[in-house]
C-alpha positions as CSV (number, residue, x, y, z in Angstrom):
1,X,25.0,-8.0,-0.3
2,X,26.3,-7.4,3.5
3,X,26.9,-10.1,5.4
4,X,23.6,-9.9,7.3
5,X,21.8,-9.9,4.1
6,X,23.5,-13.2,2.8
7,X,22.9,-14.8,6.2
8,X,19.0,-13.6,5.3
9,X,19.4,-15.8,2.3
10,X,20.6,-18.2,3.4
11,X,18.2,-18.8,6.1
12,X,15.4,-18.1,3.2
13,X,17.0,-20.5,1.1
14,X,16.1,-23.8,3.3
15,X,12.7,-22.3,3.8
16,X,9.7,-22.6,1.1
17,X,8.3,-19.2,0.2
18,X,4.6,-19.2,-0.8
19,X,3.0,-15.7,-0.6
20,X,4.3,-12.3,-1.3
21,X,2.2,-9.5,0.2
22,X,2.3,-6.4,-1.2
23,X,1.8,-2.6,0.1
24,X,-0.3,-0.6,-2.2
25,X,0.2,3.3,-1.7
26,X,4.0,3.8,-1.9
27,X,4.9,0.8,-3.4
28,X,2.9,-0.1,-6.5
29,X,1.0,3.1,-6.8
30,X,3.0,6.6,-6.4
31,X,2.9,10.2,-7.1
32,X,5.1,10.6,-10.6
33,X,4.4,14.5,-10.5
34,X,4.1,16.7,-7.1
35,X,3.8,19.7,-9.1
36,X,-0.4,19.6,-9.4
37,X,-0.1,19.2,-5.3
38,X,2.3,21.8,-5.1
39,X,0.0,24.2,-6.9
40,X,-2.8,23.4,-5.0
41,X,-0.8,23.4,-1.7
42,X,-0.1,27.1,-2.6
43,X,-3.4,28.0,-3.5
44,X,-4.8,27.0,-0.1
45,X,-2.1,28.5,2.0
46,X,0.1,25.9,2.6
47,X,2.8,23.4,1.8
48,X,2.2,19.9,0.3
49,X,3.2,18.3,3.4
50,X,0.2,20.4,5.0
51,X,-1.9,19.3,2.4
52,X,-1.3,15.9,2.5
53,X,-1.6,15.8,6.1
54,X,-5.2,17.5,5.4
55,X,-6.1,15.3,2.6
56,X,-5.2,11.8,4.4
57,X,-4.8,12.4,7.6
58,X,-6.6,13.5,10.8
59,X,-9.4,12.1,13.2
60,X,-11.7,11.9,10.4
61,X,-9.2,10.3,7.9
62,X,-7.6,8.0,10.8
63,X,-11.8,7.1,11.1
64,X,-12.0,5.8,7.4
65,X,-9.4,3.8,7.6
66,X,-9.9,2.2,10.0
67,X,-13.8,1.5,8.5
68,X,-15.5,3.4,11.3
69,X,-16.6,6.0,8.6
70,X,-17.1,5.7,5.0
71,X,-14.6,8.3,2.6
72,X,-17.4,10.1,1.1
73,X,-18.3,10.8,5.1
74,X,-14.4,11.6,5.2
75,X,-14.5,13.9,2.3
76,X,-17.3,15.9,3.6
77,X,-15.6,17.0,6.9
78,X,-12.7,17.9,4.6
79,X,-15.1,20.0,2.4
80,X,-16.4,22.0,5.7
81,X,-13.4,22.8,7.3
82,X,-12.7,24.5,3.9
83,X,-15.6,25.9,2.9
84,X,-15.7,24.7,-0.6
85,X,-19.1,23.7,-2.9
86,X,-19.0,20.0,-3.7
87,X,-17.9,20.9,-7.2
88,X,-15.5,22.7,-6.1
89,X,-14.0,19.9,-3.3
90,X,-14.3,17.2,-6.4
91,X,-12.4,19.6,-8.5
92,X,-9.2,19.8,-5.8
93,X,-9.4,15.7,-5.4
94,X,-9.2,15.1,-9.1
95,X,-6.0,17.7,-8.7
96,X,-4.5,16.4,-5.7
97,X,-4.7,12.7,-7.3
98,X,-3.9,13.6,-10.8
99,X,-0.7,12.3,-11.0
100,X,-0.7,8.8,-8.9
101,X,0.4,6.4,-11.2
102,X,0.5,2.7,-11.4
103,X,4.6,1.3,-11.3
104,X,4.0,-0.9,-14.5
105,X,7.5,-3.0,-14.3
106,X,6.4,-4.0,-10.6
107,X,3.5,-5.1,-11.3
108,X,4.5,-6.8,-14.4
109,X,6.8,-8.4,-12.3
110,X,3.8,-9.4,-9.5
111,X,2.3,-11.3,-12.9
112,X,4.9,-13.3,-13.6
113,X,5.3,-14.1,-9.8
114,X,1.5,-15.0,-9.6
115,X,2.0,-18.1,-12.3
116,X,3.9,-19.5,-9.2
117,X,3.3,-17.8,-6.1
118,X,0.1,-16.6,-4.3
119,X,0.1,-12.7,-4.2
120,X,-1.7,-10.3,-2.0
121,X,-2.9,-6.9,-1.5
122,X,-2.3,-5.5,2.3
123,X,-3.4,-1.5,2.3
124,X,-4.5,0.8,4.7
125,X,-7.4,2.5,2.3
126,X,-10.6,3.9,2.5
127,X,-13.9,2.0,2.3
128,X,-14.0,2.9,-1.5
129,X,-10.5,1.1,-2.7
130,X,-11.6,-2.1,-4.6
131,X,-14.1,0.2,-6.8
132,X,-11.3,2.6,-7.3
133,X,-8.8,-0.9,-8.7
134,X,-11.5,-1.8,-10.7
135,X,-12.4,1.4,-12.3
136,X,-9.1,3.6,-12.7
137,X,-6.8,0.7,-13.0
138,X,-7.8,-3.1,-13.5
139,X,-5.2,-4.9,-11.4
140,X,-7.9,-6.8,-9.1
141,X,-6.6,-9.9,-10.7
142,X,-2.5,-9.8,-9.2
143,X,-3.5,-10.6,-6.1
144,X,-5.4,-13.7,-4.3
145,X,-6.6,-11.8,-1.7
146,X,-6.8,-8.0,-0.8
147,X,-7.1,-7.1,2.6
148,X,-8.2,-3.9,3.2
149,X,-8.3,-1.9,6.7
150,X,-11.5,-0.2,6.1
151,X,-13.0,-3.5,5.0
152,X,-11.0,-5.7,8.0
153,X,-11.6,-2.9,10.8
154,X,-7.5,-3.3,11.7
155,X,-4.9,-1.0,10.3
156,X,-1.1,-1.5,9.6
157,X,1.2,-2.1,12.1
158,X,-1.8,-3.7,13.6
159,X,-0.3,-7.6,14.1
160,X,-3.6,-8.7,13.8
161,X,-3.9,-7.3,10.2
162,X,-0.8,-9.6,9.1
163,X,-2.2,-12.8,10.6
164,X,-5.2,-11.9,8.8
165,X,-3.9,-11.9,5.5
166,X,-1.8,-15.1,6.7
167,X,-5.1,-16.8,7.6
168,X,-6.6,-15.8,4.2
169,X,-3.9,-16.8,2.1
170,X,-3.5,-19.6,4.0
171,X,0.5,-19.5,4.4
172,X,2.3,-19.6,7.5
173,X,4.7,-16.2,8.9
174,X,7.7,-18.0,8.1
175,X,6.1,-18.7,4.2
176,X,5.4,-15.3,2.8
177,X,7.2,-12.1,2.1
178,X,5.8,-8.6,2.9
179,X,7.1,-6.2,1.0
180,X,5.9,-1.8,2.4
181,X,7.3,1.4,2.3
182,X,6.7,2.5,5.8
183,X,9.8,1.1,8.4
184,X,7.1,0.4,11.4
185,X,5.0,-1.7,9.0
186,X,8.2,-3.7,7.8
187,X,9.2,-4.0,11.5
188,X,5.8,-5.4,12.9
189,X,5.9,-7.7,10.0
190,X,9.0,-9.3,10.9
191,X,8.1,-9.3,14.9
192,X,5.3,-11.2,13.7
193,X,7.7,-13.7,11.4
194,X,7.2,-12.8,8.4
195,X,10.3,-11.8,6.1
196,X,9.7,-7.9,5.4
197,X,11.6,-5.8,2.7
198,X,11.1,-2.2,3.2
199,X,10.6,-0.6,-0.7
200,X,12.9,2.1,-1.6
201,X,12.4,1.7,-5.1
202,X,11.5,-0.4,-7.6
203,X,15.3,-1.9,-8.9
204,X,15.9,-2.4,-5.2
205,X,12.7,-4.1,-4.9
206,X,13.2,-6.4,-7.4
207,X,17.0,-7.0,-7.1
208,X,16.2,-8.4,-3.7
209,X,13.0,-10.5,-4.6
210,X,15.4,-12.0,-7.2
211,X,17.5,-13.6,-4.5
212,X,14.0,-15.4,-2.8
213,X,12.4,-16.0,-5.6
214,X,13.5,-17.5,-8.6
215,X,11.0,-16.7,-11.6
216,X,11.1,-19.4,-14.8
């Protein structure tokens, strides 16, 4: 560790940590395999970076979420501006998401952190997010709370959105650890006092938590 990091912990070391908040898309749940969107990038006459834009992005996507629309409403602009059949447009989702994949060692790790700590969920995700943990994946049970921009009506790096999840877990800023893969969400985190670890990857992750957190 640099010497700003070990001042970091040592300033964390006379506080009393009581919630990590976890990022979902990036963090615990990440592509394994581009190929399938590479493929499919090709087919419609782009790149993957295109098609992710077109996929997540844009007024419609920015709309759900932030809640104002649900994803199915989302998903059928998407299916117009391409001029696919429903089947068709279900067939290039179940492509495009093939390969998103739980990181099993993290959250392993966020269930043996649970028996101590509270743990939460902090996403910006579509309207359709809890059915989609429940259904494809089962990890509802990790987190005390999951707050969820289409749900809450705020999005990440809204500061409202961290206080919320504050409020809910009922921690203070200086309390909880918020752990995302986007640098502006880390930022506003820590503007807002919570201690924010940007994820790179998983050893990283965890190598760091292990000098906050001491799991026995």
């Amino acid at each position: 560790m640099d010497g700003s990091s070990l001042a970091t912990s040592d300033i964390l070391s006379r506080m009393t940590i009581k919630a990590i908040i976890f990022d979902l898309g990036g963090v615990l749940l990440r592509t394994a395999d581009f190929s399938p969107r590479d493929r499919l990038a090709a087919r419609l006459g782009m790149n993957r970076h295109k098609l992710e834009q077109f996929i997540f992005g844009g007024e419609s996507g920015d709309q759900a979420q932030r809640g104002e629309i649900t994803v199915r409403e989302h998903w059928e602009v998407l299916r117009k501006r391409i001029n696919y059949s429903p089947e068709e447009f279900q067939a290039l989702l179940d492509q495009f998401f093939a390969r998103d994949e739980l990181d099993h060692e993290l959250v392993d790790y966020i269930r043996t952190l649970h028996k101590s700590y509270k743990t939460a969920l902090l996403s910006n995700a579509w309207n359709d997010l809890r059915k989609t943990l429940h259904e494809r994946w089962d990890i509802e049970g990790l987190f005390d709370e999951m707050v969820i921009s289409a749900e809450v009506k705020m999005v990440k790096p809204d500061p409202r959105i961290y206080h919320l999840a504050l409020t809910r877990l009922g921690v203070q800023a200086g309390e909880a650890i918020f752990i995302d893969d986007i640098a502006e969400n880390v930022e506003a985190a820590r503007n807002e006092g919570l201690l924010a670890i940007q994820y790179r990857d998983t050893h990283k992750t965890l190598e760091e938590l292990s000098h906050y957190l001491p799991v026995g």
